[in-house]
C-alpha positions as MATLAB code, in Angstrom:
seq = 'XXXXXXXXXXXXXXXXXXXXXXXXXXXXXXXXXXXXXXXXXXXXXXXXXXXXXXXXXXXXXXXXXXXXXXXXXXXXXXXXXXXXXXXXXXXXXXXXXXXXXXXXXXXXXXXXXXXXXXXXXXXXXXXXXXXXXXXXXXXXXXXXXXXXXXXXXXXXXXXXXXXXXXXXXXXXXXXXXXXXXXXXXXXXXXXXXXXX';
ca = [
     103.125  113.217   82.159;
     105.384  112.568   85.148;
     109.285  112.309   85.108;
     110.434  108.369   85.795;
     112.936  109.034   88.469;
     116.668  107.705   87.934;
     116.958  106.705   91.301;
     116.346  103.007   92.231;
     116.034  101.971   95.919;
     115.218   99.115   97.909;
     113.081   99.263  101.194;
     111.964   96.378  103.520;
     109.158   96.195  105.686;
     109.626   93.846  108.584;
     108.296   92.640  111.576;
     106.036   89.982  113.384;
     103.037   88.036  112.323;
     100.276   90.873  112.943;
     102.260   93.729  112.436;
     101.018   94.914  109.624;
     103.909   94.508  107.535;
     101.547   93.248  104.482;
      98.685   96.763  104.819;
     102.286   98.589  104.855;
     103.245   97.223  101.911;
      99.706   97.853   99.772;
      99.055  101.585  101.463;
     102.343  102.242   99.858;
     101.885  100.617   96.331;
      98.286  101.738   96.216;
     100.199  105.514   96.931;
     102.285  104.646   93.722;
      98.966  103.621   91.538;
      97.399  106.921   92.672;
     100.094  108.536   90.785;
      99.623  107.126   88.128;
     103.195  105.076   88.740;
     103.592  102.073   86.699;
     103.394   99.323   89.554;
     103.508   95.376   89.913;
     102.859   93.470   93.091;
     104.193   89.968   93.518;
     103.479   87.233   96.504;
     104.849   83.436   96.690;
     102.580   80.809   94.879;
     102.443   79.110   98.153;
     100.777   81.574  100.119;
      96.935   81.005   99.497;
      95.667   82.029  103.064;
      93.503   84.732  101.808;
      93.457   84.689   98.105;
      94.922   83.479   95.091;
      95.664   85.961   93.011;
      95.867   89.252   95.126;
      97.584   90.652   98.812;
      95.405   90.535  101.428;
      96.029   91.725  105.747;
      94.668   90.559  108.099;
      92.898   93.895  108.666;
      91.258   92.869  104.923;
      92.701   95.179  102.846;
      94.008   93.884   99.649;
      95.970   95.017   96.282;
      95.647   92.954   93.040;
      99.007   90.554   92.788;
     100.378   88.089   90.670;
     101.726   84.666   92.042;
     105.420   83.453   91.362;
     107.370   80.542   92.254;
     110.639   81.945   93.040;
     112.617   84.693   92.233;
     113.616   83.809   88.811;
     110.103   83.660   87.677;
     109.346   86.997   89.240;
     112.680   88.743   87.448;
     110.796   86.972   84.046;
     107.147   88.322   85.228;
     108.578   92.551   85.758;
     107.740   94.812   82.834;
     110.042   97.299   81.315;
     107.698  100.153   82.512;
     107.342   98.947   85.874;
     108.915  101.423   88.108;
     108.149   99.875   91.790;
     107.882   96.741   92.808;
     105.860   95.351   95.516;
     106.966   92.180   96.946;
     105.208   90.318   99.773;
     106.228   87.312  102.001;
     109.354   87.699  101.104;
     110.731   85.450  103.774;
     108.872   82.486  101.250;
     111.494   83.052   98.521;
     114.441   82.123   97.669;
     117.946   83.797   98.373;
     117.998   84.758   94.719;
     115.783   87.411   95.407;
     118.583   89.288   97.528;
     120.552   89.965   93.923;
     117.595   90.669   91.682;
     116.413   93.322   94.614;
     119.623   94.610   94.352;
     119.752   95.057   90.248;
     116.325   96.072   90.096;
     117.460   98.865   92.185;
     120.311   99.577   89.990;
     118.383   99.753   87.153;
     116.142  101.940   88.804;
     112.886  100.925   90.214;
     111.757  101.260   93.602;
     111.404   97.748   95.424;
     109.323   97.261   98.581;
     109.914   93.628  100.274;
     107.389   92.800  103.211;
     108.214   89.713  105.337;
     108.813   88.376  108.855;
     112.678   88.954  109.905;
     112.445   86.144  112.180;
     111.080   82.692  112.208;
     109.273   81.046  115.167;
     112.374   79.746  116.981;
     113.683   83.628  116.651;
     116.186   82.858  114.021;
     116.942   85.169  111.023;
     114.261   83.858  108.701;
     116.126   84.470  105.150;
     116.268   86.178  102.655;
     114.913   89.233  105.036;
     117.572   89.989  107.074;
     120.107   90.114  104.470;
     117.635   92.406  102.018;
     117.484   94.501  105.080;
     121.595   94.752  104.796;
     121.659   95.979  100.834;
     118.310   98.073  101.838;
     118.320  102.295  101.968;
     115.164  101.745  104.155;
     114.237   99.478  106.549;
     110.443   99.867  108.985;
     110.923   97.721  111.676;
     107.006   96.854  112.553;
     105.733   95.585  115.904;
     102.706   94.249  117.127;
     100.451   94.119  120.436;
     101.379   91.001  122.378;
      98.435   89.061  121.757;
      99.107   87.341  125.898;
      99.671   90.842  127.445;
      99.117   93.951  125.501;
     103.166   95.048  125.267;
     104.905   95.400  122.007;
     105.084   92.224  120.178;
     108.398   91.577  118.459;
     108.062   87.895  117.632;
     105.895   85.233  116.457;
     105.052   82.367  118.703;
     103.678   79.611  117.080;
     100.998   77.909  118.924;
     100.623   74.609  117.103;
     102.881   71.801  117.230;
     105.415   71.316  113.592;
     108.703   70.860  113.190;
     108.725   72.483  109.707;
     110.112   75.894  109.349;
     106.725   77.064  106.931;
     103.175   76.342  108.606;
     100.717   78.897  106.880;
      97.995   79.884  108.913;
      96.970   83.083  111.043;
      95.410   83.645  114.647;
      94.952   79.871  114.354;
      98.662   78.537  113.825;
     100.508   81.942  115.240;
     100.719   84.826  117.936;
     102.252   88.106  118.262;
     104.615   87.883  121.408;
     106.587   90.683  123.273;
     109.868   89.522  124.837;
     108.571   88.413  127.801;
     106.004   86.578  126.729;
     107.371   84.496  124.040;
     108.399   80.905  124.763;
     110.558   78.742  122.976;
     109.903   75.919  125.183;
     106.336   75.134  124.548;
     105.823   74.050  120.708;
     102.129   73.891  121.410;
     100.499   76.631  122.972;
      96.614   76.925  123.678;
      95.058   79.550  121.597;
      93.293   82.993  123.481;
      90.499   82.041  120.766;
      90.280   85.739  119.866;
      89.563   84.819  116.273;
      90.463   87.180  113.491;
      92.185   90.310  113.888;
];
């Protein structure tokens, strides 16, 4: 029998489209399971790229997770025995989930938020940035440029929308380093490299 651990503690996993933010997030819940940890993985009903009912990369690897819409429903859906938390696009809910991050911690469990910092315009893309205020640990995660090879630190979209959400992968977004990203073409032509 293991020893539940008093000590509650947020972390946040951020980055770029194609950083692997989300495989960061299920290597270290699958870690948890391994040990026999009580766990619970949550995503945003919305996001039905890859699958409905589960967490999914882009490099295909995938943990079982349960949909909510909002943060109130997932504060409803956590189990008394749950002791960490997986949480997934965060940047998809609500700025409720900054407080019930924060008194999950409290209360002891171990909460680990993936999501993009940034939106496509490279504005603090909420509630990310602030989790990453009230969190003990923070990965910053890059990617590979997908136009030159550097270290890609933003997400160009490469299809023309005005809205802030536009799901989609290698077809709707790009990894960009700082010199390659540009603001001032809302439609870019794709490299066509397909899935990666």
């Amino acid at each position: 029998m293991y020893r539940r651990s008093a000590d509650g503690w947020v972390e946040v996993i951020c980055g770029p489209m194609f950083s692997g933010k989300s495989e960061e997030l299920i290597r270290r819940v699958t870690r948890s399971k391994i040990a026999r940890i009580p766990v619970q993985v949550f995503k945003p009903q919305l996001d039905t790229r890859y699958a409905d009912e589960e967490v999914v990369s882009h490099s295909a690897l995938k943990v079982e997770a349960e949909p909510v819409d909002g943060s109130l429903e997932l504060l409803r859906a956590i189990s008394d025995a749950t002791e960490v938390i997986g949480i997934d696009e965060g940047q998809f809910f609500d700025d409720g989930l900054v407080d019930i991050v924060d008194n999950l911690a409290a209360k002891g469990k171990q909460v680990i938020v993936a999501g993009l910092d940034t939106d496509f315009l490279r504005r603090p893309f909420e509630p990310i940035p602030t989790l990453c205020d009230r969190a003990e640990y923070v990965t910053k995660m890059l990617a590979v440029c997908h136009r030159c090879g550097g270290a890609g630190m933003y997400t160009q979209r490469i299809v023309h929308s005005d809205d802030l959400v536009v799901l989609g992968a290698t077809d709707a977004y790009e990894a960009r380093c700082r010199m390659c990203y540009d603001p001032t073409e809302p439609e870019q032509p794709s490299l066509g490299l397909g899935d990666e």
